[in-house]
C-alpha positions as a Python dict, from the first residue, in 0.01 Angstrom:
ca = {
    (1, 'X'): (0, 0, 0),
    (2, 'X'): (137, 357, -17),
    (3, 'X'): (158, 381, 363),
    (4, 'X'): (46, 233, 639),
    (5, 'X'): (-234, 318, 852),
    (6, 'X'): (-427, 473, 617),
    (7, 'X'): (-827, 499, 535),
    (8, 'X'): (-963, 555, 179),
    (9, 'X'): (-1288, 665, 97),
    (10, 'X'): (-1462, 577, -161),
    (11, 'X'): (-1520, 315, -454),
    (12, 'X'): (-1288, 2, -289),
    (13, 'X'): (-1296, -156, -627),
    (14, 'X'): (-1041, 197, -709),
    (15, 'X'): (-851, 184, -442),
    (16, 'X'): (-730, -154, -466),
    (17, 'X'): (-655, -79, -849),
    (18, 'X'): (-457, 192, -749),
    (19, 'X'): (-254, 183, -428),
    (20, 'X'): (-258, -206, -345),
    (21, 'X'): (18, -403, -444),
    (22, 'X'): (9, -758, -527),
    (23, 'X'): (44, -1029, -246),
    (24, 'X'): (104, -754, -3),
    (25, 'X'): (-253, -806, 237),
    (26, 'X'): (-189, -1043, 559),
    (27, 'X'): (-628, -1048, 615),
    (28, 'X'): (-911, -927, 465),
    (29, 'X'): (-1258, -878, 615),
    (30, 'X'): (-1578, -763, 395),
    (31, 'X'): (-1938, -676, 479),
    (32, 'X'): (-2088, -553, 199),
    (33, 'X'): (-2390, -393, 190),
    (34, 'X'): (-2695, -601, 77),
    (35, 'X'): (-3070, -477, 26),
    (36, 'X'): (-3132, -279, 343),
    (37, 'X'): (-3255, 10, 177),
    (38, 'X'): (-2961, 221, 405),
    (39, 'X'): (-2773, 496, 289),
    (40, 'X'): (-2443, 571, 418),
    (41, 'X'): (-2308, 929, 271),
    (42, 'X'): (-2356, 1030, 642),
    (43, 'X'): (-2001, 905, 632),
    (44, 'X'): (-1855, 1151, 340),
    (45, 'X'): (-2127, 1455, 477),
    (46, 'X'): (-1941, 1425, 841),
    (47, 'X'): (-1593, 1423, 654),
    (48, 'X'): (-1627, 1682, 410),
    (49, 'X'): (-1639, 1494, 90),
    (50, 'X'): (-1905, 1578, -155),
    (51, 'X'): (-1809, 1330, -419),
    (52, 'X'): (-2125, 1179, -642),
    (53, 'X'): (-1869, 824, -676),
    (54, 'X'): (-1805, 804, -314),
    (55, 'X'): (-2103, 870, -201),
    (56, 'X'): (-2253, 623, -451),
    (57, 'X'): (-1978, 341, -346),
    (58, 'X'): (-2212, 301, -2),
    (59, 'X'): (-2586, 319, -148),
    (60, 'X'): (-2698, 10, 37),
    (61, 'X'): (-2955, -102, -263),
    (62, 'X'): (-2792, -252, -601),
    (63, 'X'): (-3018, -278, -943),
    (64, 'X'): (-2928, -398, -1254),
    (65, 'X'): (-2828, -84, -1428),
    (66, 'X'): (-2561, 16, -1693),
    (67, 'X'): (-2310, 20, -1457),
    (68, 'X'): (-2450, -334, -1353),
    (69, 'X'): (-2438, -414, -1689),
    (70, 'X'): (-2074, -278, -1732),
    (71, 'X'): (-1942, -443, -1435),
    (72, 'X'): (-2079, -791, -1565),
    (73, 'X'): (-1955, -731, -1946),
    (74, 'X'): (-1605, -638, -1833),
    (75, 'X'): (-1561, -975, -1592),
    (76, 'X'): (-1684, -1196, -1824),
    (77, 'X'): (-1436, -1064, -2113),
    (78, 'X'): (-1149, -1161, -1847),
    (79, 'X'): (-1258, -1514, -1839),
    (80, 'X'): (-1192, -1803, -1671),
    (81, 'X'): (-1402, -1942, -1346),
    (82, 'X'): (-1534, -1632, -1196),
    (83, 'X'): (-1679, -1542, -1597),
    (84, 'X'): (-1832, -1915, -1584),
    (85, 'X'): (-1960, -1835, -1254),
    (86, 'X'): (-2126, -1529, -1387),
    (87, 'X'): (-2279, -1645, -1686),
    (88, 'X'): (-2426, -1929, -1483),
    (89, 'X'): (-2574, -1670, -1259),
    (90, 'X'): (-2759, -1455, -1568),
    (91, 'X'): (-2899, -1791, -1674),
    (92, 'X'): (-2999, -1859, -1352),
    (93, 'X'): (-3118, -1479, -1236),
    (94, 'X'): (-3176, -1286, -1568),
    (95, 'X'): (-3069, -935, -1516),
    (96, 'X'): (-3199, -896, -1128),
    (97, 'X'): (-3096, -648, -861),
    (98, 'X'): (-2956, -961, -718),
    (99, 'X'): (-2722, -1035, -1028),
    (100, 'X'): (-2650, -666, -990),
    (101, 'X'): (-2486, -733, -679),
    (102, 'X'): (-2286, -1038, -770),
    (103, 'X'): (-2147, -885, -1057),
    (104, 'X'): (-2069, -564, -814),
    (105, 'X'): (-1864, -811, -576),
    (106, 'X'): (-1683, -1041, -880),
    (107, 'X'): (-1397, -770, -958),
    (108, 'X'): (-1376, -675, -611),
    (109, 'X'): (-1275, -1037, -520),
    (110, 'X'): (-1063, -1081, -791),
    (111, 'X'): (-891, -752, -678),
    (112, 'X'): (-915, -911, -304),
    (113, 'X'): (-712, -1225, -428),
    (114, 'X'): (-475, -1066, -639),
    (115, 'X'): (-342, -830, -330),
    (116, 'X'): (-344, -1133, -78),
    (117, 'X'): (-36, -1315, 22),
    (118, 'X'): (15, -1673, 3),
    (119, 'X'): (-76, -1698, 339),
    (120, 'X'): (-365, -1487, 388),
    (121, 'X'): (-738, -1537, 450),
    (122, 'X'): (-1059, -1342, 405),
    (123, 'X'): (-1384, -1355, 572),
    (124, 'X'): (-1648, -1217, 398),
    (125, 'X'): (-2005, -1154, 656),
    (126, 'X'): (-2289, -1199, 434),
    (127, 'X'): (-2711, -1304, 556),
    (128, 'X'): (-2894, -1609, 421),
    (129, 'X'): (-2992, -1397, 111),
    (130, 'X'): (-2680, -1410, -85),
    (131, 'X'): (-2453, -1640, 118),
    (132, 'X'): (-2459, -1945, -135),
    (133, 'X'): (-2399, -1719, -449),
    (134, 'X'): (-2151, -1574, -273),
    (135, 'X'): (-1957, -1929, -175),
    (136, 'X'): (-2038, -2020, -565),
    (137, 'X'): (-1852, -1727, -640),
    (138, 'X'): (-1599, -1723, -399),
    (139, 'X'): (-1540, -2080, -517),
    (140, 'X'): (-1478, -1965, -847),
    (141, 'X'): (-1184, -1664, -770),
    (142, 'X'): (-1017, -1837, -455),
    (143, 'X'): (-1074, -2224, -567),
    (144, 'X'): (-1314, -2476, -379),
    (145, 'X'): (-1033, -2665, -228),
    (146, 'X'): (-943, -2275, -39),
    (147, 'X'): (-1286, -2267, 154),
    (148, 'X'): (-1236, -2359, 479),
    (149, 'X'): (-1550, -2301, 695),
    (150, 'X'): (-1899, -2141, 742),
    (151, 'X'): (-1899, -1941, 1101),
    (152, 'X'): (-2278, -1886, 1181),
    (153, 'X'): (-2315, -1626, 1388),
    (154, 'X'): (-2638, -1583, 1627),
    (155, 'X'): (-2785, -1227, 1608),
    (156, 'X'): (-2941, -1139, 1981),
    (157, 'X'): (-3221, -928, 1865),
    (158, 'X'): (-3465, -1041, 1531),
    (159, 'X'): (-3795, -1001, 1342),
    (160, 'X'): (-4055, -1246, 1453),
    (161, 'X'): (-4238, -1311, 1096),
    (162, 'X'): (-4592, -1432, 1074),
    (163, 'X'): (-4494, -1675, 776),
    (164, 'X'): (-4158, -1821, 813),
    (165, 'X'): (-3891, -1880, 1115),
    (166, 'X'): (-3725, -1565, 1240),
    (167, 'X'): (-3418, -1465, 1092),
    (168, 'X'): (-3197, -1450, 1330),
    (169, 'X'): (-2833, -1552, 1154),
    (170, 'X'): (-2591, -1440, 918),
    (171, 'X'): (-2240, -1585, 777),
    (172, 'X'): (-1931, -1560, 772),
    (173, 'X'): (-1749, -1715, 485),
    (174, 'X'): (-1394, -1803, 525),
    (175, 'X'): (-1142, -1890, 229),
    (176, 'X'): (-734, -1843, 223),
    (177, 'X'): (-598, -1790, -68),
    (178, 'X'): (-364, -2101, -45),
    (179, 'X'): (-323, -2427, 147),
    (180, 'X'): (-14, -2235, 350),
    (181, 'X'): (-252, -1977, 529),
    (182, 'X'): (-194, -1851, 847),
    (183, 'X'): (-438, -1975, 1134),
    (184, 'X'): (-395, -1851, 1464),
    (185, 'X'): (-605, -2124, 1653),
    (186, 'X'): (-843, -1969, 1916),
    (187, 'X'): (-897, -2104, 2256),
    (188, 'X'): (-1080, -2014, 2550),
    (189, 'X'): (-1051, -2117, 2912),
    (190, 'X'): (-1293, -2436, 3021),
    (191, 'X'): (-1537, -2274, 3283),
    (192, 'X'): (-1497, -2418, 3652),
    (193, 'X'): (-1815, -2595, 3645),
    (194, 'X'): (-1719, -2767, 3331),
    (195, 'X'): (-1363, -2869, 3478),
    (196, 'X'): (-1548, -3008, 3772),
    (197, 'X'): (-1811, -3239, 3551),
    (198, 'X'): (-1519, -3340, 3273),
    (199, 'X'): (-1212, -3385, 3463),
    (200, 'X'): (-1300, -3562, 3778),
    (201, 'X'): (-961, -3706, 3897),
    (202, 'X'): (-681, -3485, 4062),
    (203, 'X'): (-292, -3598, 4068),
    (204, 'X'): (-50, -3546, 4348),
    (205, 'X'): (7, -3193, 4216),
    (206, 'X'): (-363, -3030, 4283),
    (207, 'X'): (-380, -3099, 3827),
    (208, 'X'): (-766, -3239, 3705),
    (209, 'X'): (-752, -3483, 3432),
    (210, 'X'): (-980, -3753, 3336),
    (211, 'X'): (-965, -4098, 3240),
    (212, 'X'): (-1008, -4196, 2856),
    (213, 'X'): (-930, -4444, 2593),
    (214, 'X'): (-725, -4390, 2264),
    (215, 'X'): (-942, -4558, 2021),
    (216, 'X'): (-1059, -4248, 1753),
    (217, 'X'): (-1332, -4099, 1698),
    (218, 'X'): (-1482, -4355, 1353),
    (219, 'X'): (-1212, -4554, 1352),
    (220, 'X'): (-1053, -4265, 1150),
    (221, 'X'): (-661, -4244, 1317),
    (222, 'X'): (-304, -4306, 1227),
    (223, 'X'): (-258, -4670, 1214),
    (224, 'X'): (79, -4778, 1352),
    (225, 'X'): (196, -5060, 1587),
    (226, 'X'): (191, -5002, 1957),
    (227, 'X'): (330, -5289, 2263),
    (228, 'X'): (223, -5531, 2005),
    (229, 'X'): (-142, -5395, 1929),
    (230, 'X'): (-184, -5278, 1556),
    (231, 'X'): (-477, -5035, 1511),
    (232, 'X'): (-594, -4685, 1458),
    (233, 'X'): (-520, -4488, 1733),
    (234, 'X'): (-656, -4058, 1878),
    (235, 'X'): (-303, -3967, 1819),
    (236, 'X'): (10, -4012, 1659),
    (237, 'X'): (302, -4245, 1756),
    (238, 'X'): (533, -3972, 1836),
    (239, 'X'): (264, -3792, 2028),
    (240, 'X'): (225, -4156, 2189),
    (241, 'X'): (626, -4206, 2276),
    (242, 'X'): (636, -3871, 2472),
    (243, 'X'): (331, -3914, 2634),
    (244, 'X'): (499, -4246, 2751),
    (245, 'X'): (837, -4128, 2795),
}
């Protein structure tokens, strides 16, 4: 980037173009906007900036438009999976506000990709309405074999509806860009009360532990040979030799 610890208004899709360089991003995180009829040029009115292209960059509603129409033409003339991807989409969605907005996020995720290292991820927070276009596209730019999960998070508050279960969810789609990512595993303490129903037995030493066999979970394990027994076993045999030893 041109220097650190800076924020850019305006049209993302331009300021990638323009002052990211290639594999240079350690993490991305995205919420786009999606069909809540919100407008943010609060943002630019607060900050002085009176631009008609930044202040259009956060209209909250998409339609299929010419610059809809522009954005689709110019990413299926680059080819490849992502212009598959799209033409499956206009078979599948004729020229909705919906295919609007897919073809508003395909060159912004090839952008994404292009600045990402080889180990980086992205997250992308999307709701129920556009979640599996968006893996289907995702799929296409970062490669099936790069998704790696789909974090549901639980919204507090919701909208009881008369006609249907209340939505009360949205996703979080996470890809890397290769298999060498970066994952910084996160952990959180076991509560008291769950120490005291899980680990029941205490050694000389005041530690809790508990009192369980090595077969794996399926039958899925490293198979190796162990004091004569030959079988899948929870963990490996050099976990096994220092646990021993």
């Amino acid at each position: 980037m041109d220097a650190p610890n800076l924020l850019y208004y305006g049209d993302n899709l331009d300021v990638l173009r323009r002052h990211v360089k290639d594999e240079s991003v350690d993490l991305v995180y995205l919420d786009p906007p999606f069909n809540s009829n919100a407008s943010y040029n609060v943002l630019f009115a607060e900050h002085g900036a009176k631009s008609a292209a930044q202040i259009s960059a956060f209209e909250d509603t998409w339609h299929w438009d010419d610059a809809a129409a522009l954005d689709y033409q110019q990413t299926v003339e680059a080819g490849g999976h992502v212009a598959d991807a799209l033409r499956a989409f206009r078979t599948l969605l004729d020229t909705s506000d919906l295919l609007a907005y897919l073809s508003m996020m395909a060159p912004r995720l090839v952008e994404l990709r292009r600045v990402m290292k080889r180990t980086a991820s992205i997250y992308l927070h999307c709701d129920p309405t556009a979640s599996h276009y968006l893996k289907l596209l995702m799929d296409s730019v970062f490669g099936p074999e790069n998704f790696r999960n789909e974090i549901v998070w639980k919204r507090f508050n919701f909208h009881a509806d008369a006609r249907r279960f209340g939505r009360i969810s949205d996703r979080l789609l996470f890809y890397s860009a290769t298999a060498d990512y970066y994952f910084d595993q996160q952990r959180v303490a076991y509560s008291e009360q769950y120490e005291a129903a899980k680990f029941t037995h205490v050694d000389d030493d005041g530690r809790r532990f508990r009192l369980s066999d090595l077969n794996p979970p399926g039958g899925r394990g490293p198979v190796y040979e162990f004091h004569g027994v030959t079988k899948p076993w929870r963990i490996t045999r050099d976990k096994m030799l220092k646990l021993v030893h």
